[in-house]
Backbone as CSV, one residue per row, in Angstrom:
resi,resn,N_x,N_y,N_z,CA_x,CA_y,CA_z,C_x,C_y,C_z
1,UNK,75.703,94.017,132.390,77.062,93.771,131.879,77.076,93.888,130.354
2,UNK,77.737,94.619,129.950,78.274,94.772,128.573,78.560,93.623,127.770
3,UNK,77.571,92.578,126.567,77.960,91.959,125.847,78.926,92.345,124.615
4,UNK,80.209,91.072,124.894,81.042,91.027,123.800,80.557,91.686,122.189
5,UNK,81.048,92.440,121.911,81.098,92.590,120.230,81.678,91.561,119.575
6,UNK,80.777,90.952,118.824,81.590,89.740,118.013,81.423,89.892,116.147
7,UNK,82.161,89.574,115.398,82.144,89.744,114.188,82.389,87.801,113.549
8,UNK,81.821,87.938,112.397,81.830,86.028,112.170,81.532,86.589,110.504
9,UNK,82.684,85.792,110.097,83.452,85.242,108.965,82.989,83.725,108.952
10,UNK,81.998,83.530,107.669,81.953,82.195,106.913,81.793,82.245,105.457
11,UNK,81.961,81.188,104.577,81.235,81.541,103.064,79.958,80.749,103.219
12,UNK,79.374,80.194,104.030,78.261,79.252,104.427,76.995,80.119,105.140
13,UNK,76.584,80.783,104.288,75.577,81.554,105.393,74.554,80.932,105.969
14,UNK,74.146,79.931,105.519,73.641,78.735,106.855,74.202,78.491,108.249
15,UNK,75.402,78.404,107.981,76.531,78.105,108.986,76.242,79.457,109.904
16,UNK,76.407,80.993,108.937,76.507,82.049,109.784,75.169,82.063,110.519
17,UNK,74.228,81.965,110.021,72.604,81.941,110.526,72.336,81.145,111.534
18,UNK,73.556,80.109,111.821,73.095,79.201,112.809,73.631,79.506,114.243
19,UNK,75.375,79.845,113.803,76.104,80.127,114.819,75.378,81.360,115.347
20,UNK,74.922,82.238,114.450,74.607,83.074,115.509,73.367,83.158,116.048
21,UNK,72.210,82.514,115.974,71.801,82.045,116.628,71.672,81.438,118.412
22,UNK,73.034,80.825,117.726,73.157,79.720,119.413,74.104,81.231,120.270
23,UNK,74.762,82.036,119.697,74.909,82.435,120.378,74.542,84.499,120.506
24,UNK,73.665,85.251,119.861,73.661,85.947,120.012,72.528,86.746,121.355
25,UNK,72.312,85.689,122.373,71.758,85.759,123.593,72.835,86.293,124.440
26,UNK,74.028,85.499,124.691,75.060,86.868,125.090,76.607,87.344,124.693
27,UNK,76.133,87.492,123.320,77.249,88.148,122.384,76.015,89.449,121.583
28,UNK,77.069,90.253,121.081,76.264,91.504,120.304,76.929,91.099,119.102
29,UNK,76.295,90.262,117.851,76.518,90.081,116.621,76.761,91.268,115.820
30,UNK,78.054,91.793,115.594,77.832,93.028,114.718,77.832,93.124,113.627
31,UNK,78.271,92.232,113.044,78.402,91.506,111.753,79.101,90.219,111.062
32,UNK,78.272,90.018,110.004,78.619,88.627,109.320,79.284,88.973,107.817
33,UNK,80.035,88.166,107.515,81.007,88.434,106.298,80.783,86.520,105.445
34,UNK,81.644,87.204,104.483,80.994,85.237,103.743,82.670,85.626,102.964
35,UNK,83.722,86.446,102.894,84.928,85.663,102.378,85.984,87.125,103.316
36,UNK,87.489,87.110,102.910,88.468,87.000,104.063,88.589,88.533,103.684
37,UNK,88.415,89.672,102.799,88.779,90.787,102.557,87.636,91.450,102.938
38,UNK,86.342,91.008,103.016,85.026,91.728,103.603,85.331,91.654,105.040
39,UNK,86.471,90.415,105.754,86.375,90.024,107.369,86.864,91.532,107.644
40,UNK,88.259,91.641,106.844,89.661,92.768,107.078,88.347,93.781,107.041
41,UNK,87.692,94.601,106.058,87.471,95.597,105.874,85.845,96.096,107.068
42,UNK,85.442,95.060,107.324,84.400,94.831,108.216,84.869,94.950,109.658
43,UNK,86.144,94.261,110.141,86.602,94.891,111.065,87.373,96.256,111.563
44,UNK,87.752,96.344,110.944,88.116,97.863,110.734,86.792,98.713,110.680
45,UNK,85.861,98.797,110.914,84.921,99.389,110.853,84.026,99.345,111.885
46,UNK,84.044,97.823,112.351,82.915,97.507,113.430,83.933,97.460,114.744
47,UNK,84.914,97.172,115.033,85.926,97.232,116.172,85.261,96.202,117.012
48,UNK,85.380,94.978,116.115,85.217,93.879,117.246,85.677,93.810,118.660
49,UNK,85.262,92.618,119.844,86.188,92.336,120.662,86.531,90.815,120.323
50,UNK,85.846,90.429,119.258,86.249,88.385,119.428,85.738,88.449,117.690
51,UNK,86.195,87.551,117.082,86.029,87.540,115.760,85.746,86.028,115.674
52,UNK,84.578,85.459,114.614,84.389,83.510,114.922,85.175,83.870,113.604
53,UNK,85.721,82.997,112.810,86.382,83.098,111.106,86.261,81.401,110.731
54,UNK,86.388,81.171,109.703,86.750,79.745,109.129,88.232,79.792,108.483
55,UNK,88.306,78.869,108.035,89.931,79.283,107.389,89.686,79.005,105.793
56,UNK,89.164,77.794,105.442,88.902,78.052,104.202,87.862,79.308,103.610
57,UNK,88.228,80.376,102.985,87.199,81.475,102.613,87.541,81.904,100.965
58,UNK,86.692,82.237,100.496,86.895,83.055,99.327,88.488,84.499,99.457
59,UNK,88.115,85.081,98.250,89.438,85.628,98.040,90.704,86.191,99.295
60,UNK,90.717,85.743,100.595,91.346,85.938,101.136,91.175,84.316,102.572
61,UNK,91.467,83.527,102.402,91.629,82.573,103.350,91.832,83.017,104.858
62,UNK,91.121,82.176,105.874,91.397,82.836,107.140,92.599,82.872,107.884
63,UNK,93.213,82.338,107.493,95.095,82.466,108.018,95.600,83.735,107.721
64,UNK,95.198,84.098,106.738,96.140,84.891,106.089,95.171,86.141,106.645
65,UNK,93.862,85.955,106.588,93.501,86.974,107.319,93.849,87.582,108.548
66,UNK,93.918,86.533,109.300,94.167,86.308,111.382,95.776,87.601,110.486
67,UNK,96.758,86.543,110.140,97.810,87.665,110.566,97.628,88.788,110.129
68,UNK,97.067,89.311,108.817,96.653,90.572,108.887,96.175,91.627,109.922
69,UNK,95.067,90.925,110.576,93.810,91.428,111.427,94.756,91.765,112.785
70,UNK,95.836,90.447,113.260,96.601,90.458,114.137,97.460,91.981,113.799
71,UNK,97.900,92.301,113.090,98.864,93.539,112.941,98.404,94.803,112.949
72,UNK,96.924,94.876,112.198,95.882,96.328,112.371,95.638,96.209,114.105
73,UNK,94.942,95.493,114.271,93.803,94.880,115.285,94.435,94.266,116.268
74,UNK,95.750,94.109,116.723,96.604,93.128,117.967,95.535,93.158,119.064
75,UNK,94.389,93.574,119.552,93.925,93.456,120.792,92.482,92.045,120.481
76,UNK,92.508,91.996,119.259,90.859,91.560,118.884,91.247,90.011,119.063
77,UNK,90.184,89.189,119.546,90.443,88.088,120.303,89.842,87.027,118.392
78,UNK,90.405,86.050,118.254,90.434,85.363,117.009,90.127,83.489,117.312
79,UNK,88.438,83.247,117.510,88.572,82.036,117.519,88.177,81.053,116.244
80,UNK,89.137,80.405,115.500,88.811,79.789,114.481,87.773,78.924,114.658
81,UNK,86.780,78.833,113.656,85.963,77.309,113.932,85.560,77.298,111.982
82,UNK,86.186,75.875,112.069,86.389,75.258,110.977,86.085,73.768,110.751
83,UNK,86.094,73.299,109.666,85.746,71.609,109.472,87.321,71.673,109.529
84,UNK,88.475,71.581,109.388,89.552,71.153,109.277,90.166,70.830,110.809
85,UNK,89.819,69.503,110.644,90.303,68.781,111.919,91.889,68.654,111.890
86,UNK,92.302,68.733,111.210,94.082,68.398,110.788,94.775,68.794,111.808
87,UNK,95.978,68.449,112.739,96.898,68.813,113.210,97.711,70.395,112.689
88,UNK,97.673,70.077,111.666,98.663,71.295,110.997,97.763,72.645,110.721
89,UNK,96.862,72.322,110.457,95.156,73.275,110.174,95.740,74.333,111.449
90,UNK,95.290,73.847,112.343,95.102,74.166,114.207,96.630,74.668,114.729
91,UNK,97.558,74.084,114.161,98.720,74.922,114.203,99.249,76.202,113.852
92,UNK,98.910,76.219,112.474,99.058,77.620,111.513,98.439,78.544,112.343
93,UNK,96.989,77.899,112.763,96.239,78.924,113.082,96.620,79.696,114.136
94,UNK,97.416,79.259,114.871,97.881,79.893,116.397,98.836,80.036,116.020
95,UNK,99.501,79.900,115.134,100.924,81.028,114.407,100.636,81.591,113.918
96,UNK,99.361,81.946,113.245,98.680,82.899,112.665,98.078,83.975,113.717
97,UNK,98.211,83.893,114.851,97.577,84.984,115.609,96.119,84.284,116.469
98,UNK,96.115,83.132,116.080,94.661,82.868,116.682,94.719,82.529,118.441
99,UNK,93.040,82.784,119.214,93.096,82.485,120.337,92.736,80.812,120.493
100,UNK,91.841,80.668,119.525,91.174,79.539,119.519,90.577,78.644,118.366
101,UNK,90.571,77.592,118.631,90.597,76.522,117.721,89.381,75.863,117.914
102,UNK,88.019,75.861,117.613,87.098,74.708,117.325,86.337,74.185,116.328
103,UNK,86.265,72.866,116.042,85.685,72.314,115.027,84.255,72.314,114.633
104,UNK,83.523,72.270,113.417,82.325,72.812,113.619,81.159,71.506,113.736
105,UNK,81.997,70.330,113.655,81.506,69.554,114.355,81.381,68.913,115.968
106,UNK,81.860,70.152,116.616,81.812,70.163,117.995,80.361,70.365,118.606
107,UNK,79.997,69.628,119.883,79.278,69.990,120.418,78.718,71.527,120.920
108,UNK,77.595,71.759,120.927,76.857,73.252,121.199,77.632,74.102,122.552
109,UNK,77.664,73.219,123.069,78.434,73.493,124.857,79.581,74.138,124.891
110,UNK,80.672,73.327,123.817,81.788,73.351,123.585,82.390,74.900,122.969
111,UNK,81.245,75.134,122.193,81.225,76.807,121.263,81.450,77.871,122.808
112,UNK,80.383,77.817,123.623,80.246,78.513,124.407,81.480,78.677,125.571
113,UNK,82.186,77.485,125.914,83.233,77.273,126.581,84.483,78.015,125.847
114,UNK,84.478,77.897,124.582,85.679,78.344,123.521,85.405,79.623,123.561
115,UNK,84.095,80.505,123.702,84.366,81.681,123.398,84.636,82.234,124.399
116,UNK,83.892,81.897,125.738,83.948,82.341,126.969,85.872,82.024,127.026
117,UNK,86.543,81.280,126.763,87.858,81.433,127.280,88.918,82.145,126.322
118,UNK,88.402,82.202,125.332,88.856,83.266,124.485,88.792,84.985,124.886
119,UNK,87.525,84.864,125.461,87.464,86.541,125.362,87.845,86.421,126.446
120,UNK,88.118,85.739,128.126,89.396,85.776,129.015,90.797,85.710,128.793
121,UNK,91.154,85.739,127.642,92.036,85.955,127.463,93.059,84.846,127.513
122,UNK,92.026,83.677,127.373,93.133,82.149,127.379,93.248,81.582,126.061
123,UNK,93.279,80.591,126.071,93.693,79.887,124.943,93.116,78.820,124.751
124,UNK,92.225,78.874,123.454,90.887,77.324,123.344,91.726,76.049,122.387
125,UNK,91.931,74.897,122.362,92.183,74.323,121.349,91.043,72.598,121.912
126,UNK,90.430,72.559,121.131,89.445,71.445,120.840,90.081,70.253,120.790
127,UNK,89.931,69.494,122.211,90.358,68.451,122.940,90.657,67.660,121.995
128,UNK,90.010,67.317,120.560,90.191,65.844,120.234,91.365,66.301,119.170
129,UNK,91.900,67.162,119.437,92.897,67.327,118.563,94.478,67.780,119.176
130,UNK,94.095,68.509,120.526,94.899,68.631,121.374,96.635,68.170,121.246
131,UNK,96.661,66.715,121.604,97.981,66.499,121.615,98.162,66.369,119.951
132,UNK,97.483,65.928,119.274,98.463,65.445,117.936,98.989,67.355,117.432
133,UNK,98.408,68.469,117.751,98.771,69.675,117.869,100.124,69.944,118.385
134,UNK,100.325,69.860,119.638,100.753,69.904,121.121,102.435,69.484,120.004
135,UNK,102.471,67.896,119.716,103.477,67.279,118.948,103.846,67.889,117.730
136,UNK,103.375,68.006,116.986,103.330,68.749,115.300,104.251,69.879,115.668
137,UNK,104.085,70.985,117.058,104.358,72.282,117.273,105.732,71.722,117.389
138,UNK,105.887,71.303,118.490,107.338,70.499,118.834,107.882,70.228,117.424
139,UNK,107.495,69.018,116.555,108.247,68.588,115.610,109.015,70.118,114.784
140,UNK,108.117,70.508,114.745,108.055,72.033,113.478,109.462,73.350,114.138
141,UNK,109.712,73.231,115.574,110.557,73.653,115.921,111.732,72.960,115.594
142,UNK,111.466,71.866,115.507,112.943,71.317,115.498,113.620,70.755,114.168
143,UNK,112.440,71.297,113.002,112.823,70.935,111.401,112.900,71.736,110.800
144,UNK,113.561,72.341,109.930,113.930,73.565,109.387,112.886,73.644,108.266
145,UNK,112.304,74.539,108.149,111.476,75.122,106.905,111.980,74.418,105.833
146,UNK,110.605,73.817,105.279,110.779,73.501,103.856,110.891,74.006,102.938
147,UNK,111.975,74.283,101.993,111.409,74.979,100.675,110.564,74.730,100.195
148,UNK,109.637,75.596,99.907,108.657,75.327,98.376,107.548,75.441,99.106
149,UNK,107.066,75.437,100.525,105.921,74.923,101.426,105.250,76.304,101.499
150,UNK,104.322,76.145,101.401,103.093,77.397,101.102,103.364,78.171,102.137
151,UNK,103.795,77.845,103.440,104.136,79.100,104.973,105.294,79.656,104.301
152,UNK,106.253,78.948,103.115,107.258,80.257,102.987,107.216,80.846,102.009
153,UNK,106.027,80.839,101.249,106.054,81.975,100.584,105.519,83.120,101.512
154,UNK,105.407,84.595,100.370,105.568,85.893,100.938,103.939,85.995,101.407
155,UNK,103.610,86.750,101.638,101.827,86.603,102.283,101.380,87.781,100.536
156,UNK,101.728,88.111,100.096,101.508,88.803,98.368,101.082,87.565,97.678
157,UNK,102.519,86.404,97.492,102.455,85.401,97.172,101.284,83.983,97.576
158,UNK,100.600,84.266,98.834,99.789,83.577,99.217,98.291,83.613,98.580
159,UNK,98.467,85.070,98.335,97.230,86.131,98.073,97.237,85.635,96.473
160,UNK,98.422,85.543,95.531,97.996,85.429,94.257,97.849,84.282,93.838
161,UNK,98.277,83.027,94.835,98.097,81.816,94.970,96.866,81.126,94.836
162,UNK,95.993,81.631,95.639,94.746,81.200,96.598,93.918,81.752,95.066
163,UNK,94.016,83.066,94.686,93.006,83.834,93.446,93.560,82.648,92.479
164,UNK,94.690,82.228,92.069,94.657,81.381,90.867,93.810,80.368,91.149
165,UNK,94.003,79.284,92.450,93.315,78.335,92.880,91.666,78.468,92.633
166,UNK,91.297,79.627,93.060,89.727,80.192,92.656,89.144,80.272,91.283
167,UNK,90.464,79.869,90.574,90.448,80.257,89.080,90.011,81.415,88.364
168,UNK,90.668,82.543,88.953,90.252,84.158,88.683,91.896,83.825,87.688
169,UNK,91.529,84.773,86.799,92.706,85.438,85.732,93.138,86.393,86.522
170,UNK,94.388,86.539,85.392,95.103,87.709,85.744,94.684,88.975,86.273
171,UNK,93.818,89.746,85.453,92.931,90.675,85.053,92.516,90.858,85.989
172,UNK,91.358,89.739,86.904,90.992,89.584,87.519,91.337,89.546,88.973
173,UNK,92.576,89.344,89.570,93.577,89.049,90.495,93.810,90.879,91.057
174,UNK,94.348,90.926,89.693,94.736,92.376,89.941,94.084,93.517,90.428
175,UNK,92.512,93.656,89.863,91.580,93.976,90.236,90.982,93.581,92.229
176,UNK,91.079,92.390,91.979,90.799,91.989,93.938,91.780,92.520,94.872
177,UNK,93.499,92.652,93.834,94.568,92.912,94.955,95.188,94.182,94.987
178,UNK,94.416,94.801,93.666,94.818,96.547,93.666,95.884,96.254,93.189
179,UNK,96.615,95.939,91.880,97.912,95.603,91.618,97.687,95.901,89.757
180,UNK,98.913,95.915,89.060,98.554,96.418,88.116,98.860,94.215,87.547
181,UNK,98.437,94.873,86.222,98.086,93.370,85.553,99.787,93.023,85.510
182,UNK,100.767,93.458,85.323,102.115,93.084,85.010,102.949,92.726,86.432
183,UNK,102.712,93.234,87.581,102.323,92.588,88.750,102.582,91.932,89.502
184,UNK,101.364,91.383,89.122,100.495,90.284,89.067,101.226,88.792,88.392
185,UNK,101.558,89.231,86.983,102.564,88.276,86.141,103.629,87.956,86.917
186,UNK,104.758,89.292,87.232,105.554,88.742,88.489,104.905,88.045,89.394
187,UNK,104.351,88.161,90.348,104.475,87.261,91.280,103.798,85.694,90.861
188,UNK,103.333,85.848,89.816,102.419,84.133,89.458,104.102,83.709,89.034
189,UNK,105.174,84.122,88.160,106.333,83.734,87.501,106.846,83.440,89.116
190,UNK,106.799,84.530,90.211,108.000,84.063,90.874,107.127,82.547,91.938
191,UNK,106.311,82.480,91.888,105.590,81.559,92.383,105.654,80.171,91.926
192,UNK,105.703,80.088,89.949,106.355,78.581,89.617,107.741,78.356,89.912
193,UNK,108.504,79.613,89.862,110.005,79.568,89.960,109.850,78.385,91.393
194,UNK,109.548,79.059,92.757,109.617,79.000,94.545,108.730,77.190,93.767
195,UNK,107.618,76.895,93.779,107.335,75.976,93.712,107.451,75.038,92.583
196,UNK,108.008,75.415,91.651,108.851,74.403,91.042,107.146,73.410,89.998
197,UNK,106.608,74.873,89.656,105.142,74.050,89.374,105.308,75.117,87.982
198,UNK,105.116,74.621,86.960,105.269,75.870,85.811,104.063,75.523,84.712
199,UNK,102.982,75.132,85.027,101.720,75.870,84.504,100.272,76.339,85.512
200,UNK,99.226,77.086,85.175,98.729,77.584,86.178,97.430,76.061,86.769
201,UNK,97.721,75.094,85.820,96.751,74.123,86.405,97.224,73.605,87.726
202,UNK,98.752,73.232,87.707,99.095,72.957,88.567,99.418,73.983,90.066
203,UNK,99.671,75.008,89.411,99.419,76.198,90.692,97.883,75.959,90.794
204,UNK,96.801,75.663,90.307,95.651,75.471,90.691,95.472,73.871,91.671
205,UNK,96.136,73.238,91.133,96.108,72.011,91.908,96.943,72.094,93.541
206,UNK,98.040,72.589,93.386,98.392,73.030,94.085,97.765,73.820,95.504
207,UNK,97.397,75.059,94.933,96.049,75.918,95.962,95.256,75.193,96.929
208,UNK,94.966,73.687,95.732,93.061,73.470,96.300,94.301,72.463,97.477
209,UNK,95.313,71.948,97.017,95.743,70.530,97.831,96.052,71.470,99.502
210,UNK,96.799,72.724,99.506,96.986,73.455,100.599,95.640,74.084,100.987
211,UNK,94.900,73.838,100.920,94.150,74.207,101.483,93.227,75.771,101.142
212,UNK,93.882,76.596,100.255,93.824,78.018,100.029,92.616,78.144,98.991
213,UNK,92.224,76.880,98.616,90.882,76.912,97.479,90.088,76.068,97.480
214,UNK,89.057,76.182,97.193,88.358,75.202,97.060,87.969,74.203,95.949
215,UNK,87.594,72.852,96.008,87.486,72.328,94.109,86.988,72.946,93.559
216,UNK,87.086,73.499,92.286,86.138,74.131,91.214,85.187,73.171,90.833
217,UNK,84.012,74.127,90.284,82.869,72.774,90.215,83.272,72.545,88.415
């Protein structure tokens, strides 16, 4: 029988060295990536069938990846496994295109169950988070979008968000997003305008609090 092609997105290459490990007995590891624009450009190349990702990643976060990957790639199966236990984490993510949801403090067993029902074509979400999920989804239908809330900005806007949070310059931004340096200026301007944040510390504070960055050391 033909083992799954799998592709795995972490910035933890411990993490990647381990997961695949436990499971490349019956998965075909085709490759490992460590941030969210190597995932995009790595799949497109290797033609996964199941992708592992994290969500927090270097210059491209895994949300923002999934819907990307979801629009090239609609057939490729997407199971998140992340430390972000959060209700809302696990939500995005399956509005983001994902099949599956597990924590990476889950049991060994549990990996294997998530992928196996992923690449059937079901739907994994990691029991201990289940209903407070299940509720959040409900609530979120029935409250109208917040202004200012990081899901409504533009996915451009997410992208120049997350690089400030990383604390890359302008210069620098432009260069990761193929954009010219003036841009770039637009969208950081229309970004304090939408969030109502008008210097870049606080678009940096901002980033790390949503999730899109990590603390600077």
């Amino acid at each position: 029988m033909k083992q799954p092609r799998v592709l795995m997105a972490d910035d933890h290459s411990i993490m990647l060295a381990g997961v695949r490990k436990l499971i490349e007995d019956r998965c075909d590891v085709v490759g490992t990536v460590e941030d969210g624009r190597a995932l995009l450009e790595a799949a497109e190349r290797l033609k996964p069938d199941l992708i592992l990702l994290d969500i927090t990643m270097p210059l491209l976060n895994g949300l923002d990846a999934a819907r990307q990957l979801k629009k090239s790639h609609p057939d490729v199966k997407l199971l998140f496994l992340t430390m972000h236990a959060s209700p809302r984490y696990a939500t995005e993510a399956f509005k983001a295109g994902g099949n599956g949801y597990l924590l990476k403090q889950s049991a060994v067993s549990e990996l294997s169950q998530a992928i196996e029902a992923v690449l059937q074509g079901k739907c994994y979400l990691t029991p201990s988070i289940t209903r407070p999920v299940i509720e959040q989804a409900i609530r979120a239908k029935e409250e109208p979008a917040v202004k200012g809330a990081v899901t409504e900005l533009t996915p451009r806007q997410r992208e120049v968000l997350q690089l400030i949070g990383e604390g890359k310059g302008t210069k620098e931004i432009a260069v990761v997003l193929n954009l010219s340096v003036k841009t770039v200026e637009f969208h950081k301007t229309c970004l304090m305008k939408e969030l109502d944040l008008h210097t870049t510390a606080k678009l940096v504070r901002y980033a790390i609090a949503q999730g899109l960055a990590g603390e600077q050391p």
